[in-house]
C-alpha positions in Angstrom: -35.2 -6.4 5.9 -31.9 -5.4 6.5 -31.1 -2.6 8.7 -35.3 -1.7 8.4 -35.3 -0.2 11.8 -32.8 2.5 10.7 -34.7 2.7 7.0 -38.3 2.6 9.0 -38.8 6.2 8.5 -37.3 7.0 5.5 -39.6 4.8 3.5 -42.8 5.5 5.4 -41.9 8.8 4.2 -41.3 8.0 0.5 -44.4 5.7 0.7 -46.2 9.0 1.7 -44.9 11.2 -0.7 -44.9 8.9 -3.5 -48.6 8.8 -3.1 -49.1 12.7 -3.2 -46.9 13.1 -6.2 -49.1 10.2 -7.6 -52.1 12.4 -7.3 -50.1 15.6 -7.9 -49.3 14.7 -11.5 -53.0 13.2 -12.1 -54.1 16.7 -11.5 -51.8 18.1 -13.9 -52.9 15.2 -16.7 -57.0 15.9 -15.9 -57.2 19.5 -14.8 -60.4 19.3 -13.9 -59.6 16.9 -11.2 -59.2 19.8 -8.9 -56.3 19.2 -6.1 -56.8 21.0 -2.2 -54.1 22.8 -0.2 -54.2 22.2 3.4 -56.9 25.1 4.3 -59.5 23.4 1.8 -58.8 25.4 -1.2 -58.4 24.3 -4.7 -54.9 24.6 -6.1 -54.2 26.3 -9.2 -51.9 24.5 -11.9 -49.2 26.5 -11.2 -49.5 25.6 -7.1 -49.9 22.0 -8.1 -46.5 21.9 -10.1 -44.8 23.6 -7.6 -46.1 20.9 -4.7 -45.1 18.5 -7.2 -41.2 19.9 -7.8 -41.1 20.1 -4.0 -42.5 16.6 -3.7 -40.6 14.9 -6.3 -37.2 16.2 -4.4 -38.4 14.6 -0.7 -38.4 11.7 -2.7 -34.9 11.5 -4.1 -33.1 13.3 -0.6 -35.2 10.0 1.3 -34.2 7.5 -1.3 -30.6 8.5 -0.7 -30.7 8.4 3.0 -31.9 5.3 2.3 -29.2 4.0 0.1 -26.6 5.1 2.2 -28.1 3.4 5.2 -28.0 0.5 2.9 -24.4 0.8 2.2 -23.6 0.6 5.8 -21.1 -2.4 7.0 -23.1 -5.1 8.5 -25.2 -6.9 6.5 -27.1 -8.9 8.6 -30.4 -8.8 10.1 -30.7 -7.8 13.7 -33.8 -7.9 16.5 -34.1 -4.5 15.9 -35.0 -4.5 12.2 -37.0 -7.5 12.9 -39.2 -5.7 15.9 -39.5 -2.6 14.3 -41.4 -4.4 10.9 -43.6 -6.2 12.6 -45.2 -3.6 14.3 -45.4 -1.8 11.0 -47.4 -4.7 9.9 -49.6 -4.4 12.7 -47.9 -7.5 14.5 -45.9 -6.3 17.2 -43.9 -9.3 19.1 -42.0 -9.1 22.4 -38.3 -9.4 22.3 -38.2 -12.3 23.4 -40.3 -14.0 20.5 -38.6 -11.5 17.9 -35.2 -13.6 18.6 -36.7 -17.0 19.2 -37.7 -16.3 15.1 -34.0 -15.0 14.7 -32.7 -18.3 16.6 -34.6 -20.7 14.8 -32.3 -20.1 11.8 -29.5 -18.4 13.4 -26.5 -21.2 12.5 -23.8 -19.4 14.0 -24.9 -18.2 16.7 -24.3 -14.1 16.4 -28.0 -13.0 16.9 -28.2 -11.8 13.3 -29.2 -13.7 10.4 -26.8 -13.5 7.4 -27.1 -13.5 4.2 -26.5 -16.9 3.5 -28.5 -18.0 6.6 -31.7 -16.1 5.0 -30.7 -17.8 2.4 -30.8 -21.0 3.3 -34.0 -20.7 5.5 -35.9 -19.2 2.4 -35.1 -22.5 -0.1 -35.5 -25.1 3.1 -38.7 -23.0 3.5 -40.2 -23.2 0.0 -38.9 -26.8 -0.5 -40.4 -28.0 2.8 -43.1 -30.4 2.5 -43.3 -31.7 5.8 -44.7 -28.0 7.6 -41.4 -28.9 9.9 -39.3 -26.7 8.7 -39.5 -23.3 10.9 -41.3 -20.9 9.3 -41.7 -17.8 11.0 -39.0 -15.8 9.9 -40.0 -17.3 6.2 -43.4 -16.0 6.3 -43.0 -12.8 6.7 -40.4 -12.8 4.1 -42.7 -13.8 1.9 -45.5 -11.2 2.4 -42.8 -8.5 2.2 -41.9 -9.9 -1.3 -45.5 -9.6 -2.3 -46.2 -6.2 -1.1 -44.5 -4.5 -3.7 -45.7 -1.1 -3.1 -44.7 -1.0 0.4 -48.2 -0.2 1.9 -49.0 -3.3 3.9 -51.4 -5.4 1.8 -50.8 -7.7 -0.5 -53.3 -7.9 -3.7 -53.9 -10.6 -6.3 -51.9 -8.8 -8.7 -49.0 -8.6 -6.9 -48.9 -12.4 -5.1 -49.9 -14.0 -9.0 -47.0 -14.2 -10.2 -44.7 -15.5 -7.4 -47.3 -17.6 -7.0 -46.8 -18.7 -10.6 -43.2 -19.0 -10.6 -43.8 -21.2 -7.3 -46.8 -23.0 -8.0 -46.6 -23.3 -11.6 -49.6 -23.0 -14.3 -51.8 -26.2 -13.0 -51.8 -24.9 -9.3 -51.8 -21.1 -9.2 -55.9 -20.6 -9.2 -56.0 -23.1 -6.3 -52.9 -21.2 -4.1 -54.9 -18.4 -5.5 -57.9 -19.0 -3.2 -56.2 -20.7 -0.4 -55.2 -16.7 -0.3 -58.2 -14.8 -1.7 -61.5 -17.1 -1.3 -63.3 -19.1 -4.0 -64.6 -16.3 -5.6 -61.4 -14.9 -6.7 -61.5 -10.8 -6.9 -58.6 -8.7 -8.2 -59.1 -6.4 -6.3 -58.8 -8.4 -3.2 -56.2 -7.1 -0.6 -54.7 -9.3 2.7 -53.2 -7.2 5.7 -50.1 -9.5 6.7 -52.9 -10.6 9.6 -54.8 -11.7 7.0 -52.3 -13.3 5.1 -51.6 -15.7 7.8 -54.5 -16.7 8.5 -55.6 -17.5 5.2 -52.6 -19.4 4.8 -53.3 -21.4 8.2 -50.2 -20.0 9.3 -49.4 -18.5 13.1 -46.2 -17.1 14.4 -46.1 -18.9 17.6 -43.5 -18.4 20.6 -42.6 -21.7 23.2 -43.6 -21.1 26.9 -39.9 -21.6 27.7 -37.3 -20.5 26.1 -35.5 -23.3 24.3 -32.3 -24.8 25.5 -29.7 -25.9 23.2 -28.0 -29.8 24.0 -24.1 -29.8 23.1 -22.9 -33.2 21.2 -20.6 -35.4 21.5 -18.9 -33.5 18.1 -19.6 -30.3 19.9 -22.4 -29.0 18.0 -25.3 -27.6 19.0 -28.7 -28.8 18.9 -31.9 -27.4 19.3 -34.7 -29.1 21.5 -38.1 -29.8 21.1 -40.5 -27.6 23.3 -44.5 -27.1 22.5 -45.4 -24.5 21.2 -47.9 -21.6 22.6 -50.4 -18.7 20.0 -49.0 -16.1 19.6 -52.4 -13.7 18.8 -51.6 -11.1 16.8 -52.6 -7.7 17.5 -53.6 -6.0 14.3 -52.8 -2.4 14.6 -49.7 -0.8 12.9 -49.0 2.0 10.3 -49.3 -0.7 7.0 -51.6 -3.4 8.8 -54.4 -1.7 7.0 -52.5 0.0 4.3 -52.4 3.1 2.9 -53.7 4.2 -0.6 
């Protein structure tokens, strides 16, 4: 999540390419599995390995824009990076909800979240029994550590074993279909939508902004305000995913 407005494109790219190579080297394995060029014409093999050498090098000059964006000085995660992923997932919020979330878990006060702020919100989070603990910022955490591949689902596959490692043995097929349904399918796929609302879950925003009380110790507090839906739009580059 951190500094994803600046990697946005760069992996929507690699997502895209990654999927033509895919089908590039099937082509190459089952030759009869003929591959089109862009005026409708089949490729010969020679054409398809071509495409694929061309491919196969977007790939690597993105993943290293990528890593060098990575290797930037601040570590944090800002509103921008925030903003800009959830209207990839098809869940765009306004600025002001995008740093309510940030707020919720921002300790010292920098309008980032830091390492060890994520941190601590993700182990609060998964400890939480109560449903008290905020959770927005959490949540979509958590579907971006599902969706593996990057193309805005999340399948049985890959939620199973998180799941596991969460749930343990005796309560994964019940987490399982609090996700997928009763009749469990492996080839079931959530949008992040989806995912929310299978998990009874709903990013909300307050109607007012939330003021902060100052103690007697001179620490900040935050106070309670009720709490408004949020709908969520549904509409983004991976809120159906790609294939």
């Amino acid at each position: 999540m951190c500094h994803y407005a600046a990697k946005s494109k760069h992996l929507h790219a690699v997502e895209s390419r990654s999927r033509r190579q895919a089908k590039l080297s099937s082509a190459l394995k089952r030759p009869e599995n003929k591959m089109i060029d862009k005026t409708g014409k089949p490729m010969t093999v020679v054409e398809v390995e071509e495409e694929l050498t061309v491919v196969t090098a977007e790939i690597a000059n993105y993943a290293a824009n990528i890593r060098k964006i990575e290797a930037k000085g601040n570590k944090k995660i800002s509103y921008k990076d925030i903003a800009e992923l959830l209207k990839d997932l098809g869940n765009p919020m306004s600025k002001e909800e995008v740093k309510e979330m940030i707020w919720e878990v921002d300790e010292d006060l920098d309008e980032h979240v830091s390492w060890d702020e994520f941190s601590t919100m993700y182990q609060r989070s998964v400890s939480d029994k109560t449903g008290l603990e905020p959770s927005a910022l959490y949540n979509v955490a958590q579907f971006m550590l599902y969706d593996k591949d990057f193309n805005g689902r999340v399948s049985m596959d890959e939620t199973m074993m998180m799941l596991y490692q969460r749930f343990g043995k005796m309560r994964l097929e019940q987490e399982l279909q609090k996700l997928f349904g009763a009749n469990l399918d492996a080839d079931g796929e959530l949008t992040f939508s989806e995912y929310l609302q299978a998990t009874e879950i709903q990013l909300v925003m307050p109607p007012e902004k939330k003021s902060r009380s100052v103690t007697p110790a001179g620490m900040t507090r935050k106070s309670n305000a009720t709490k408004s839906e949020n709908p969520f739009k549904g509409k983004g580059p991976r809120a159906k995913g790609r294939r």
